[in-house]
C-alpha positions as CSV (number, residue, x, y, z in Angstrom):
1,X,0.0,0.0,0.0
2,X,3.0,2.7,1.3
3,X,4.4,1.7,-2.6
4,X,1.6,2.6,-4.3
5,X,0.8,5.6,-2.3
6,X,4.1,6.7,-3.0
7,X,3.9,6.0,-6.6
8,X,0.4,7.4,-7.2
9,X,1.7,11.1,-5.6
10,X,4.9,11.1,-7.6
11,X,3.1,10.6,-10.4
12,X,0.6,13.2,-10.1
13,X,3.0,15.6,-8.8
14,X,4.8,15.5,-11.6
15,X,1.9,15.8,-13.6
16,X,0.5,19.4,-11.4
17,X,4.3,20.4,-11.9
18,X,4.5,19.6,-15.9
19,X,1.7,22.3,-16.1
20,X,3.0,24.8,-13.9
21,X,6.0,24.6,-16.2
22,X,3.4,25.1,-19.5
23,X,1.9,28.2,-17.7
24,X,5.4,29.3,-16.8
25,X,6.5,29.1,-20.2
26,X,3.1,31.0,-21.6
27,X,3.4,33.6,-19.0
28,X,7.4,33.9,-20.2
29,X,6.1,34.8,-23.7
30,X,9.4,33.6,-25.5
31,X,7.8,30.9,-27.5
32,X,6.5,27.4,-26.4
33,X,7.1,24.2,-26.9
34,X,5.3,22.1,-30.3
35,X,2.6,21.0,-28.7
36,X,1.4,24.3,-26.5
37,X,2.1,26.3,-29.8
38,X,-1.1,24.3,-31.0
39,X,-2.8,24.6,-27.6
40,X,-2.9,28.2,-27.7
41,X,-3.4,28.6,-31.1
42,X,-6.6,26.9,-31.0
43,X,-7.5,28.5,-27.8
44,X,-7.1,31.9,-29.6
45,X,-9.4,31.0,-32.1
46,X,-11.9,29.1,-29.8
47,X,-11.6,31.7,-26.7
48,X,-11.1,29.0,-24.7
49,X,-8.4,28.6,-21.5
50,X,-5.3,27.1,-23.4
51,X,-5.4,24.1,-20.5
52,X,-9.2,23.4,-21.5
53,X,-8.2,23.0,-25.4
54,X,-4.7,21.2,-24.1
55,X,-7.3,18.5,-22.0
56,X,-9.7,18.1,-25.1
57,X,-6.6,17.6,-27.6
58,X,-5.4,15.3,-25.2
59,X,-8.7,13.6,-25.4
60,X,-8.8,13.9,-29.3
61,X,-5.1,12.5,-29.3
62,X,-6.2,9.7,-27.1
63,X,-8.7,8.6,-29.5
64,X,-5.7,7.6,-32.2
65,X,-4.6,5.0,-29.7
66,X,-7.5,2.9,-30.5
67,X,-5.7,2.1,-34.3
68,X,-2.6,2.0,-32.9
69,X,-4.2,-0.3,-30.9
70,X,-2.5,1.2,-27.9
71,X,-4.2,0.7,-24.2
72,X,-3.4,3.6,-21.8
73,X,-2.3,3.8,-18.6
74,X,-3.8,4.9,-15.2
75,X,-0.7,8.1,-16.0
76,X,-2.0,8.2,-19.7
77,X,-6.0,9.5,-18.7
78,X,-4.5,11.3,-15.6
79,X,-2.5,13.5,-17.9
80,X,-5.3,14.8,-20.1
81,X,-6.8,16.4,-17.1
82,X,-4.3,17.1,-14.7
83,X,-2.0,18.7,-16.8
84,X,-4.4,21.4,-18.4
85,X,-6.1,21.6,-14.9
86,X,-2.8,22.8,-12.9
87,X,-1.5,24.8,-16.5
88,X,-5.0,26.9,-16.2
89,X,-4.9,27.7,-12.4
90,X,-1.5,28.4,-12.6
91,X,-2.2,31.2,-14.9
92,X,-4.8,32.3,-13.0
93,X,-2.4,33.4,-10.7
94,X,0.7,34.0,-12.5
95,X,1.3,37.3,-14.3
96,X,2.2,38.1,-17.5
97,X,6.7,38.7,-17.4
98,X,7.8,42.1,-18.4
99,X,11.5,42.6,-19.1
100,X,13.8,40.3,-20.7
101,X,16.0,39.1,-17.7
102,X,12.2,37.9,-15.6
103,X,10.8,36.3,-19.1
104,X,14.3,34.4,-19.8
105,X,14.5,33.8,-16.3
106,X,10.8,32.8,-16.3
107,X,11.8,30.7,-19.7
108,X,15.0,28.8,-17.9
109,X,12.5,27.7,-14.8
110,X,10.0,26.7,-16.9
111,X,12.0,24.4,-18.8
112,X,14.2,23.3,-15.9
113,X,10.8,22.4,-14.1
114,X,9.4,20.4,-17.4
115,X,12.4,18.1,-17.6
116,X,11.9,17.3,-13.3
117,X,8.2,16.8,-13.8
118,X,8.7,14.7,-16.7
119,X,11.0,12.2,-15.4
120,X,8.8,12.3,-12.1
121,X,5.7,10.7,-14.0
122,X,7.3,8.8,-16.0
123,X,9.0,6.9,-13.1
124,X,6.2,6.5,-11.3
125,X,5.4,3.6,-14.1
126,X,1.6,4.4,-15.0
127,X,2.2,4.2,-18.3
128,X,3.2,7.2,-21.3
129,X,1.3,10.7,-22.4
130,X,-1.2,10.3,-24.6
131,X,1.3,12.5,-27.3
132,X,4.2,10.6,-26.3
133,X,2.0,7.4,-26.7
134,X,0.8,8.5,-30.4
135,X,4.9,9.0,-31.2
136,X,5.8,5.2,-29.9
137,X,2.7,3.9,-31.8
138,X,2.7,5.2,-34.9
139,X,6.6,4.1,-34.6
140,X,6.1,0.9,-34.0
141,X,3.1,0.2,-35.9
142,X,4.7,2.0,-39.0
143,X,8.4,0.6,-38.4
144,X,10.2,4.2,-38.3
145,X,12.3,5.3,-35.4
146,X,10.9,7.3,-32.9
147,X,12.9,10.2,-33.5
148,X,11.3,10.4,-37.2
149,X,7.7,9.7,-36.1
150,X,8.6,12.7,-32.9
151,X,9.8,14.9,-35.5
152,X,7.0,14.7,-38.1
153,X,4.1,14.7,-35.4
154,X,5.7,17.9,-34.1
155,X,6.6,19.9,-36.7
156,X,3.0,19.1,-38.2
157,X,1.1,20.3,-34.8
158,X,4.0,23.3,-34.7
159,X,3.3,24.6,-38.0
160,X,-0.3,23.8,-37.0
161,X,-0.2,26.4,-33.9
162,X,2.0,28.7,-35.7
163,X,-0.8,29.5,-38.5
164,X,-3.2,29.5,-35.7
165,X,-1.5,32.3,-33.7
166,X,0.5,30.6,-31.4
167,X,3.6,31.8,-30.4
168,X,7.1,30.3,-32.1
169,X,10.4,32.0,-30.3
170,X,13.9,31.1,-28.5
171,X,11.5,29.2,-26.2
172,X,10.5,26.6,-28.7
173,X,13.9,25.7,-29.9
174,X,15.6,25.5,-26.0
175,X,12.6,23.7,-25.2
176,X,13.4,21.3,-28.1
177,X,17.0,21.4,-27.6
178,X,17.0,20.4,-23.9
179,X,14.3,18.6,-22.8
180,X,15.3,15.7,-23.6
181,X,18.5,15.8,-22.0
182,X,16.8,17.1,-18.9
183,X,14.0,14.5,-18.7
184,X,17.1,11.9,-19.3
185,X,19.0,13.6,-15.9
186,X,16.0,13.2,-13.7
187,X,15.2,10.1,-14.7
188,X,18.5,8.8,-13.7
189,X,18.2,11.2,-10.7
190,X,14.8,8.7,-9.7
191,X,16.4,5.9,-10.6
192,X,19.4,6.2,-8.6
193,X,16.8,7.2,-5.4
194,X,15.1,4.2,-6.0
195,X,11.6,6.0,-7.3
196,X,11.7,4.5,-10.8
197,X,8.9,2.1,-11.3
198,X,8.9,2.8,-15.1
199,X,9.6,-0.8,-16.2
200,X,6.4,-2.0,-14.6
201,X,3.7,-3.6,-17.2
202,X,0.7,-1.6,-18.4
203,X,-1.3,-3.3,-20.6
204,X,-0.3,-2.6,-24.0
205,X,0.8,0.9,-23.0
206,X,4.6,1.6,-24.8
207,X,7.5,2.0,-22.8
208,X,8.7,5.1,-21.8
209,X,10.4,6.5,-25.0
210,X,14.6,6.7,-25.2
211,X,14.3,10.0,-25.5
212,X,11.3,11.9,-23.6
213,X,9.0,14.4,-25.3
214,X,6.4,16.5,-24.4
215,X,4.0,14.8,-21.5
216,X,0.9,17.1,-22.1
């Protein structure tokens, strides 16, 4: 029971931290990451909270599993709501950054706070993001690598946002430029504490990817 307490709030932790990061890197102004480019895009269009659209493309995304024929994970559903849930009040309460030294400072936490949160749900072994899902299972349903099938979903649903109105900057390449590497250090971070339950079988869920992507 003390197990899967622990691993139930690590996991959704990290998931209330991963969108504190988003609203931290909205509020920064800089440029997001592929993914939130698309969120707020289609919340500008929609005049909808950018966490509401993120949990209804989450949904949306979800529903590609089923030919991929992909099962999710307790992590999986929880990160369609939780993430857009905790990215919305957070900007409820976080202002706007003024200034270039707060919004790159704003940018660097945000991004910092991304790759901890991500390797903190993913250890927690509850299965993948239902984006980081759709990447694994169109890879190995297809055959290409997962860097390929990463790269096309995200420059598809970047150039997506981008036409939309979402905002492309320095944010959206460090974010693509270091998350991974980050994700990669806390993960051995969790693993080294003894926190990493990321091997554990969900049915038919994919294994965590080699190289971690966005968890929203």
């Amino acid at each position: 029971m003390l197990h899967w307490t622990r691993r139930l709030s690590q996991l959704y932790l990290g998931l209330v931290l991963y969108g504190v990061s988003a609203a931290m890197q909205v509020q920064a102004g800089l440029g997001l990451d592929p993914w939130d480019v698309l969120h707020q895009g289609l919340a500008l269009v929609s005049d909808r909270q950018i966490g509401t659209v993120s949990i209804a493309v989450g949904a949306l995304v979800l529903l590609l599993w089923i030919p991929l024929r992909q099962w999710p994970g307790l992590g999986t559903v929880s990160n369609v709501l939780v993430v857009g849930l905790a990215m919305n009040a957070t900007l409820a309460v976080l202002p706007v950054q003024h200034g270039l030294p707060a919004r790159a400072a704003t940018l660097a936490g945000a991004v910092l706070l991304c790759g901890l949160a991500t390797g903190m749900y993913i250890t927690a072994g509850f299965g993948p993001g239902p984006r980081d899902g759709l990447m694994t299972g169109i890879a190995r349903r297809t055959g290409v690598s997962i860097r390929l099938s990463r790269t096309f979903v995200e420059l598809t649903v970047l150039l997506a946002g981008w036409l939309l109105g979402g905002t492309v900057g320095v944010g959206t390449v460090l974010f693509a430029v270091t998350i991974g590497p980050l994700a990669q250090l806390f993960l051995r971070i969790f693993a080294r504490l003894g926190l990493d339950d990321s091997t554990i079988g969900h049915r038919g869920a994919s294994p965590a990817p080699a190289e971690p992507v966005s968890a929203a």
